[in-house]
KEFI-794485 format. One record per residue (C-alpha): residue number from 1; x, y, z negated. Coordinates in pm, 1 decimal, decimal comma, always signed. Layout:
REM residues N
<n NUM; xx X; yy Y; zz Z>
...
REM end
This chain:
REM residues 266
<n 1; xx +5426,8; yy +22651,0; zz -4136,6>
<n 2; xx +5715,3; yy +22883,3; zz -4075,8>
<n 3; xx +5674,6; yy +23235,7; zz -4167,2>
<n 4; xx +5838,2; yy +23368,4; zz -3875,4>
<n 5; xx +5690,9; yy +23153,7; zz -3578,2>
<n 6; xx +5872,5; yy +23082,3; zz -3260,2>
<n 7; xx +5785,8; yy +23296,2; zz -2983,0>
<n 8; xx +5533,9; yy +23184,0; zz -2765,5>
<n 9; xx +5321,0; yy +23080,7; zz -3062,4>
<n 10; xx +5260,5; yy +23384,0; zz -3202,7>
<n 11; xx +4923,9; yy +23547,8; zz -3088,0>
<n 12; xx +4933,9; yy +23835,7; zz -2861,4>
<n 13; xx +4637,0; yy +24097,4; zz -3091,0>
<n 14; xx +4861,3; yy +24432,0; zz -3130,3>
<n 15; xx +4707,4; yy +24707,0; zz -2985,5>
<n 16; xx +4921,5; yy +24971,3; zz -2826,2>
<n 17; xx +4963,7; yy +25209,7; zz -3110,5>
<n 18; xx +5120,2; yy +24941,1; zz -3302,3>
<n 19; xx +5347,0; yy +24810,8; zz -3019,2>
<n 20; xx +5474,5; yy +25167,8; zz -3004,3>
<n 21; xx +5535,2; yy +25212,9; zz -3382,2>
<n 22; xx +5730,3; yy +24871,1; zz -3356,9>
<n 23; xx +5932,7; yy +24947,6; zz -3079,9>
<n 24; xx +5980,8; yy +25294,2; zz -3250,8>
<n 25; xx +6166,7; yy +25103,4; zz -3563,6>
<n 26; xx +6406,0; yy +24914,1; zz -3338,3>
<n 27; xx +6442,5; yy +25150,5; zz -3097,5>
<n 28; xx +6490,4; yy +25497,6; zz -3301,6>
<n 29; xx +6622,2; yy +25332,3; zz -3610,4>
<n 30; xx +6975,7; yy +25446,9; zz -3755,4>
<n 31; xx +6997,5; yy +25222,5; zz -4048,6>
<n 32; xx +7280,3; yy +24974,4; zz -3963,3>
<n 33; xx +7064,8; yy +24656,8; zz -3893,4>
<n 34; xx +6915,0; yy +24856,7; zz -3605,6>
<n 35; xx +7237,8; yy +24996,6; zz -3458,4>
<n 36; xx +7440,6; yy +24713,8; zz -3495,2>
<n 37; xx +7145,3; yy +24514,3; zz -3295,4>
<n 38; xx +7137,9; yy +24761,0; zz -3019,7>
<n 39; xx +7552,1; yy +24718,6; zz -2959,8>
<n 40; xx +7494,4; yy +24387,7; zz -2887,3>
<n 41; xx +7134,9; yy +24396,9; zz -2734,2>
<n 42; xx +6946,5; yy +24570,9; zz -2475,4>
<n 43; xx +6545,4; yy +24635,1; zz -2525,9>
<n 44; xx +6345,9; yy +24512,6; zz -2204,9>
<n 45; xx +6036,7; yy +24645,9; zz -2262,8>
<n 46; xx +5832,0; yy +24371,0; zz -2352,6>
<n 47; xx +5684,1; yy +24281,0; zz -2617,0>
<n 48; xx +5672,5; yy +23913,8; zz -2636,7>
<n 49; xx +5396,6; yy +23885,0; zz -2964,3>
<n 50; xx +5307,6; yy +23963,1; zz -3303,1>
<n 51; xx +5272,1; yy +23784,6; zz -3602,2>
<n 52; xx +5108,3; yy +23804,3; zz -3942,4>
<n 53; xx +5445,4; yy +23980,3; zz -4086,1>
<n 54; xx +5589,2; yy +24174,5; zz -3783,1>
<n 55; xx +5654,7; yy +24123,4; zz -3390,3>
<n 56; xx +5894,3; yy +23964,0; zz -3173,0>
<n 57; xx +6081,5; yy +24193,9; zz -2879,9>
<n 58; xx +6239,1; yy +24048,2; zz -2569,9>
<n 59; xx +6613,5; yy +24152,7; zz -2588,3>
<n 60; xx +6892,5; yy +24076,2; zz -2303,4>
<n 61; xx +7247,8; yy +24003,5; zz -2474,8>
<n 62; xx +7526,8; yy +24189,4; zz -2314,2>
<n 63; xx +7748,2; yy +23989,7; zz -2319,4>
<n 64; xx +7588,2; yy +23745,0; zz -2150,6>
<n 65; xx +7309,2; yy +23854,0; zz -1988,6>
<n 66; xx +7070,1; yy +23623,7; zz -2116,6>
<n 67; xx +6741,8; yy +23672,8; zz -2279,1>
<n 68; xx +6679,8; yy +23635,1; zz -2661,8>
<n 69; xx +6409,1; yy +23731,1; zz -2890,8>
<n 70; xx +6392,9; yy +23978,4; zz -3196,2>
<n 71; xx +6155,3; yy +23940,8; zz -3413,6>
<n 72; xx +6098,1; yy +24236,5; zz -3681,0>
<n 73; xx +5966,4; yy +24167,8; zz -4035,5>
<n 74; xx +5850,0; yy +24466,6; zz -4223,1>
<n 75; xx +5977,2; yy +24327,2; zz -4622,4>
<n 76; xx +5653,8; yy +24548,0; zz -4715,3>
<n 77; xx +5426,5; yy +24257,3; zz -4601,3>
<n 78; xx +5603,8; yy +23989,2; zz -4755,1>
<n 79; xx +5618,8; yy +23891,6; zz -5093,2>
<n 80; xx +5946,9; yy +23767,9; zz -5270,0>
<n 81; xx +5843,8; yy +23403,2; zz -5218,1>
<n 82; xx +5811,1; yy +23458,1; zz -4873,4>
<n 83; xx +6135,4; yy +23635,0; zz -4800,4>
<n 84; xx +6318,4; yy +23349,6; zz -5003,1>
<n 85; xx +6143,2; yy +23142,3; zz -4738,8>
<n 86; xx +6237,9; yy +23301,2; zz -4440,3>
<n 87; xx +6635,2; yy +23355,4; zz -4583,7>
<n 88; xx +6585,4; yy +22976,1; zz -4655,7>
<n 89; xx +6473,3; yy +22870,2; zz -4316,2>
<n 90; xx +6761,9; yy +23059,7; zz -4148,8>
<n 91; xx +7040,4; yy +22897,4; zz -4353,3>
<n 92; xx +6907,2; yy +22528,8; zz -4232,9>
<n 93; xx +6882,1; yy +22661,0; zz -3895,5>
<n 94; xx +7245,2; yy +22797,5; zz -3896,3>
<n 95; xx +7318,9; yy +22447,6; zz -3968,4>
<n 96; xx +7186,6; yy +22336,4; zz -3623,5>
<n 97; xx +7270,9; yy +22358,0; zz -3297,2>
<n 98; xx +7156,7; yy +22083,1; zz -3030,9>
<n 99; xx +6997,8; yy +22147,5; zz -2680,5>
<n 100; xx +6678,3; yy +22031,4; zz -2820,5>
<n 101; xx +6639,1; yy +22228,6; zz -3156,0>
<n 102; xx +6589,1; yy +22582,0; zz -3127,5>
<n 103; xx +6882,3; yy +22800,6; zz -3133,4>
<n 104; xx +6913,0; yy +23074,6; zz -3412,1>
<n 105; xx +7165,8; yy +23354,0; zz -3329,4>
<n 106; xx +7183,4; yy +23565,9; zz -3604,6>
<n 107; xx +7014,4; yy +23777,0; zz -3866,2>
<n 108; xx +6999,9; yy +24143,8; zz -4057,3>
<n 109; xx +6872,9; yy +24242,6; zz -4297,0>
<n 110; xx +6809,2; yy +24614,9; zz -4459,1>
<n 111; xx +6560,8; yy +24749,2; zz -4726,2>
<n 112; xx +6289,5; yy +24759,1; zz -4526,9>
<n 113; xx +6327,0; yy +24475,4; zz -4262,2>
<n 114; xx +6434,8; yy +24169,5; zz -4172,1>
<n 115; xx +6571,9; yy +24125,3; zz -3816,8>
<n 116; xx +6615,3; yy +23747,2; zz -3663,0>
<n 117; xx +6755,2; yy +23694,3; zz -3308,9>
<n 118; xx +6715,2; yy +23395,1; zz -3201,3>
<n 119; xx +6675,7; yy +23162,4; zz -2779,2>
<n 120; xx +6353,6; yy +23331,3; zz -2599,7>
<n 121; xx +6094,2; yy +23046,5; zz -2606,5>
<n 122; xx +5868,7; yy +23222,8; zz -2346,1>
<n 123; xx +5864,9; yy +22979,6; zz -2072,6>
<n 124; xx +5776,4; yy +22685,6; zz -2289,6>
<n 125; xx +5419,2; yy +22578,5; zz -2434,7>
<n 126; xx +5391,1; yy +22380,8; zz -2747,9>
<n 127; xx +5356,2; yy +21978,0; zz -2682,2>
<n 128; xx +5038,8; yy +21985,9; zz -2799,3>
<n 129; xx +4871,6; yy +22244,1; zz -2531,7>
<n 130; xx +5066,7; yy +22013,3; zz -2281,9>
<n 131; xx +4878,1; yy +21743,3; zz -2435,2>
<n 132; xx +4548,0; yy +21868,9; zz -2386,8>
<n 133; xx +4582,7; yy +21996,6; zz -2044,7>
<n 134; xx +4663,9; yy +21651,3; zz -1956,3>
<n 135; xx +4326,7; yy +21513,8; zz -2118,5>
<n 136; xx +4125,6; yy +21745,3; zz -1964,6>
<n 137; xx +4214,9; yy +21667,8; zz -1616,0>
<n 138; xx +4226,8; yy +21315,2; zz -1688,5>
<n 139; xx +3852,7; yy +21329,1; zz -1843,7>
<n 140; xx +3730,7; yy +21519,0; zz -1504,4>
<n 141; xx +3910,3; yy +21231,3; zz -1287,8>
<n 142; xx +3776,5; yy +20910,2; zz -1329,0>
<n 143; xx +4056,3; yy +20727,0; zz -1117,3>
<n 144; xx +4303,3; yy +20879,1; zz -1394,4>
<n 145; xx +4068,0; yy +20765,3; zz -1702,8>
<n 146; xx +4229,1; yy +20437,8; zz -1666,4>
<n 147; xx +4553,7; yy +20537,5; zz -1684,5>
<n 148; xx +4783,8; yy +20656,8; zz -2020,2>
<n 149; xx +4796,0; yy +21027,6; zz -2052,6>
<n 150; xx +5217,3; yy +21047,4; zz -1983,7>
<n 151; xx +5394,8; yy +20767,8; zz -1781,4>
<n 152; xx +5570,7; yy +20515,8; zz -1929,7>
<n 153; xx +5876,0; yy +20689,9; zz -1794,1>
<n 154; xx +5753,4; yy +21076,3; zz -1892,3>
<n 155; xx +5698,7; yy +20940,8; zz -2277,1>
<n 156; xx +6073,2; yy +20754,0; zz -2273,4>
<n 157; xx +6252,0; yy +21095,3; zz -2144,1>
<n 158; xx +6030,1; yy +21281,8; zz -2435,3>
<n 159; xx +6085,3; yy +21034,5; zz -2697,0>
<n 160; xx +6469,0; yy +21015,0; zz -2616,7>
<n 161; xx +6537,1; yy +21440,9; zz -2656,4>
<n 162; xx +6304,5; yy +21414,9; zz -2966,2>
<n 163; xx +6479,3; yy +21095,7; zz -3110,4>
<n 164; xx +6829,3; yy +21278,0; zz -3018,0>
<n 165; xx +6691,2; yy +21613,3; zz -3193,9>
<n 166; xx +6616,4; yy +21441,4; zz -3507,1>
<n 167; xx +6920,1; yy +21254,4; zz -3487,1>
<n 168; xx +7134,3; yy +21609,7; zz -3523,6>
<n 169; xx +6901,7; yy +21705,8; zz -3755,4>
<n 170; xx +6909,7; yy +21451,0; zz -4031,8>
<n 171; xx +7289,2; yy +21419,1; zz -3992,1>
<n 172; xx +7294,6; yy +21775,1; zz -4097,2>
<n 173; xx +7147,4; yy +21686,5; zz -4405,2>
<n 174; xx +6828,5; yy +21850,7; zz -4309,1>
<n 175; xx +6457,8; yy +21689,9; zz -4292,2>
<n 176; xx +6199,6; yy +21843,9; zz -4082,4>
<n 177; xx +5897,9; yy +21778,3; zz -4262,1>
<n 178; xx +5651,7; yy +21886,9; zz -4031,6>
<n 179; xx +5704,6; yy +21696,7; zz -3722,7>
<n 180; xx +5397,8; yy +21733,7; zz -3480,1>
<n 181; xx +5338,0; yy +21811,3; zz -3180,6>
<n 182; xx +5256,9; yy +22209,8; zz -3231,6>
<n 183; xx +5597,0; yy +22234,3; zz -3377,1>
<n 184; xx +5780,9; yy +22113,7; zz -3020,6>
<n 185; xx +5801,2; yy +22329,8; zz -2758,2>
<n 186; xx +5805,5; yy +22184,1; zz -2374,9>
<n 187; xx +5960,0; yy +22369,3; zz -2071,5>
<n 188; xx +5766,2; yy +22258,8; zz -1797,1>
<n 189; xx +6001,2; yy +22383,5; zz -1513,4>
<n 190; xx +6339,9; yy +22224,3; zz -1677,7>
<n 191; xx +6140,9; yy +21924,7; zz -1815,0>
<n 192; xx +6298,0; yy +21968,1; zz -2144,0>
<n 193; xx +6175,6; yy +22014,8; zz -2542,3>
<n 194; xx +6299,8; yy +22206,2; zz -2847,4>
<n 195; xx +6186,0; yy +22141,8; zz -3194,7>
<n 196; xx +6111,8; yy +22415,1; zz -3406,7>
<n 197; xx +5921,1; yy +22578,5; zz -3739,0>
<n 198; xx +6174,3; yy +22463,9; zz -4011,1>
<n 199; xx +6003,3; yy +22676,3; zz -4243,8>
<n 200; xx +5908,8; yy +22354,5; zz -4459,2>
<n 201; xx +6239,1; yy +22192,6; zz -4398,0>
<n 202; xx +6467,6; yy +22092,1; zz -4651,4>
<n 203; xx +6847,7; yy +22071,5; zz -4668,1>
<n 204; xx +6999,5; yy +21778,7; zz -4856,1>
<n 205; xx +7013,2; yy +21823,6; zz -5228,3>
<n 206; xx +6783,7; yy +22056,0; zz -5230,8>
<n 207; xx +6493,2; yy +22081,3; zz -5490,7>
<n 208; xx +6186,2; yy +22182,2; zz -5270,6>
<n 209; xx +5973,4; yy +22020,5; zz -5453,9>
<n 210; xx +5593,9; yy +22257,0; zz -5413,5>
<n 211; xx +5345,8; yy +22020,6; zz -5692,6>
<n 212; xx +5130,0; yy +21941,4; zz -5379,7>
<n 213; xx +5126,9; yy +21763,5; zz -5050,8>
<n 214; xx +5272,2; yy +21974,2; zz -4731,4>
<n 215; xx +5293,9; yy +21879,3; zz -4379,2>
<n 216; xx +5015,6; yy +21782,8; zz -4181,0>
<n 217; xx +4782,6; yy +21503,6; zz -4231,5>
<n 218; xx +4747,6; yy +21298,5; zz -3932,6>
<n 219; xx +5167,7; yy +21308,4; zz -3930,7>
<n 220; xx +5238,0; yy +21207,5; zz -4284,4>
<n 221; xx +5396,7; yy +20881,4; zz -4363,1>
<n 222; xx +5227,3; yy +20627,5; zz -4566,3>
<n 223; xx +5486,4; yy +20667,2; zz -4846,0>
<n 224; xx +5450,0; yy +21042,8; zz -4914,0>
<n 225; xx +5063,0; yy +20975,2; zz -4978,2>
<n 226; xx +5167,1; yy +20677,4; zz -5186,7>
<n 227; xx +5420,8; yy +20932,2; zz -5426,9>
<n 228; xx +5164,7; yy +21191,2; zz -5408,9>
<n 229; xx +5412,6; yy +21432,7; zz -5211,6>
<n 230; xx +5695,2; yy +21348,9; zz -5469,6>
<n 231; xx +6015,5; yy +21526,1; zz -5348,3>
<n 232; xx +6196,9; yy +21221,8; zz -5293,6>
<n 233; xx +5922,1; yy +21073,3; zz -5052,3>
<n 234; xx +6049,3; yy +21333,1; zz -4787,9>
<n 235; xx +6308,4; yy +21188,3; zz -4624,4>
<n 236; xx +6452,4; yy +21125,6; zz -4268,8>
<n 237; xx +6218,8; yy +20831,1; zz -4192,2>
<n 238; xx +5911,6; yy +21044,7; zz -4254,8>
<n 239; xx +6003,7; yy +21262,5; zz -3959,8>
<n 240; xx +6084,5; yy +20928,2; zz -3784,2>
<n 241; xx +5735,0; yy +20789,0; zz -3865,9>
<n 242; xx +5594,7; yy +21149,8; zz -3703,6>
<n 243; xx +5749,4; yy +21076,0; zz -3363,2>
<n 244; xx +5626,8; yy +20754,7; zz -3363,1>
<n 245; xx +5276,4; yy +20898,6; zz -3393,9>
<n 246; xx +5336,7; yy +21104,0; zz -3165,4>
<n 247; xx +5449,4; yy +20875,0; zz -2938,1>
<n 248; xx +5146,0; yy +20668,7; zz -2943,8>
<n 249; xx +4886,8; yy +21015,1; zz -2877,2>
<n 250; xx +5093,6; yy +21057,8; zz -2580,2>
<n 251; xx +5067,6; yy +20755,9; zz -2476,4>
<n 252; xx +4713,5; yy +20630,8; zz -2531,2>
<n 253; xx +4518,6; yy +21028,6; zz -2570,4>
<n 254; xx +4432,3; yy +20957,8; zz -2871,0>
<n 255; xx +4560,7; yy +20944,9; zz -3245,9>
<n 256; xx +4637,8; yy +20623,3; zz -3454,3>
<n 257; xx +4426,5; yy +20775,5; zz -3748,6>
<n 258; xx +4301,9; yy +21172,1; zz -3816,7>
<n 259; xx +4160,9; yy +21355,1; zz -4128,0>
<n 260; xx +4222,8; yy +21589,0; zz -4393,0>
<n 261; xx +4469,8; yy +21473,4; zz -4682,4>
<n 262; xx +4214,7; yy +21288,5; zz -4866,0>
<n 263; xx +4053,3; yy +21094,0; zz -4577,7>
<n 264; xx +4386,3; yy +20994,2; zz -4408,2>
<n 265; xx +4542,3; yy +20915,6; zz -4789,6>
<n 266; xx +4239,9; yy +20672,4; zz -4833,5>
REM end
């Protein structure tokens, strides 16, 4: 799990005195993170959501007019691990940049926050929700119960941006290492998908190794259970073996197998 989560996953709980002290920090700021983000960015108003470390601001660039999203993380709430994390998850995302991987801007960085700018995710829902939308209508619709959850077609078109996304992102040198269906965002209205959370990515060469299992069970090759999460057993083919899985729940409704770490590993 990323520390910083994409937009429209973070849950909407501030109450209005903490909007405003938020908005205060971007908005009143003169440290030079906060001016040099207002000469390139104008404030819309809105806040888009808050997380367990800051919130996240809608933001038009000038120069282009299009939206973007700040998110604000006060360094007060995160420990020295977690910063590492979150300086660590933008330097693989710098590496990337494919229509169907989210798209980091930029960062800054002062002594008491760190600022990340990245796409605005607002419009999209996470594959997952899409998912179980789908069920429920199919389980109230008993001409549909017979049918698979996503056309043959609708699972080839997102099998092919997720295939292509994974493609750019192992021949970056990076594996994903959490590839599930909360971590891809759909666009409904443009029919389109981003992958995102890289917080438990890894670059190549790098020694990420945490002494215990990460990801998520029910997307977790058969290999990293069998090397007990050994650095090595994280590779490009696990995130291959996570589409695949996720192929067949779209397909079919349901998953191939489901547990905690223990029940899927036996």
């Amino acid at each position: 799990m990323s520390v910083f989560q994409p937009i429209s996953l973070i849950q909407k709980t501030q109450g209005n005195a903490g909007v405003q002290r938020a908005k205060k920090d971007i908005i009143k700021a003169t440290n030079q993170a906060s001016i040099a983000i207002r000469e390139k960015y104008d404030d819309t108003g809105t806040m888009l959501g808050q997380g367990a470390f800051g919130q996240v601001f809608a933001f038009t660039e000038r120069s282009t007019g299009r939206p973007v999203a700040v998110k604000i993380m006060r360094k007060e709430l995160l420990t020295k691990s977690q910063q590492s994390i979150v300086r660590d998850e933008i330097g693989i995302l710098s590496l990337l940049d494919h229509a169907n991987v989210v798209k980091y801007l930029e960062s800054y960085e002062d002594p008491r926050y760190m600022y990340i700018i990245m796409e605005s995710m607002s419009e999209s829902i996470e594959l997952q929700e899409l998912f179980e939308m789908r069920k429920k209508v199919q389980m109230g619709d008993k001409e549909l119960q017979a049918k698979p959850l996503f056309s043959e077609e609708e699972t080839r078109h997102i099998m092919w941006m997720l295939v292509s996304a994974c493609n750019h992102i192992h021949k970056n040198g990076v594996t994903h290492r959490d590839m599930k269906p909360q971590n891809v965002l759909f666009n409904v209205k443009e029919n389109t998908l981003k992958v995102i959370d890289f917080g438990l990515s890894k670059s190549k060469g790098e020694n990420k190794h945490s002494g215990f299992l990460v990801g998520t069970p029910n997307f977790m090759s058969p290999e990293i259970y069998e090397r007990d999460g050994d650095d090595h057993a994280y590779c490009p083919p696990c995130d291959m073996f996570a589409v695949g899985v996720i192929m067949y729940m779209l397909v079919s409704g349901i998953l191939p197998f489901s547990g905690t770490h223990e029940e899927v590993k036996d």
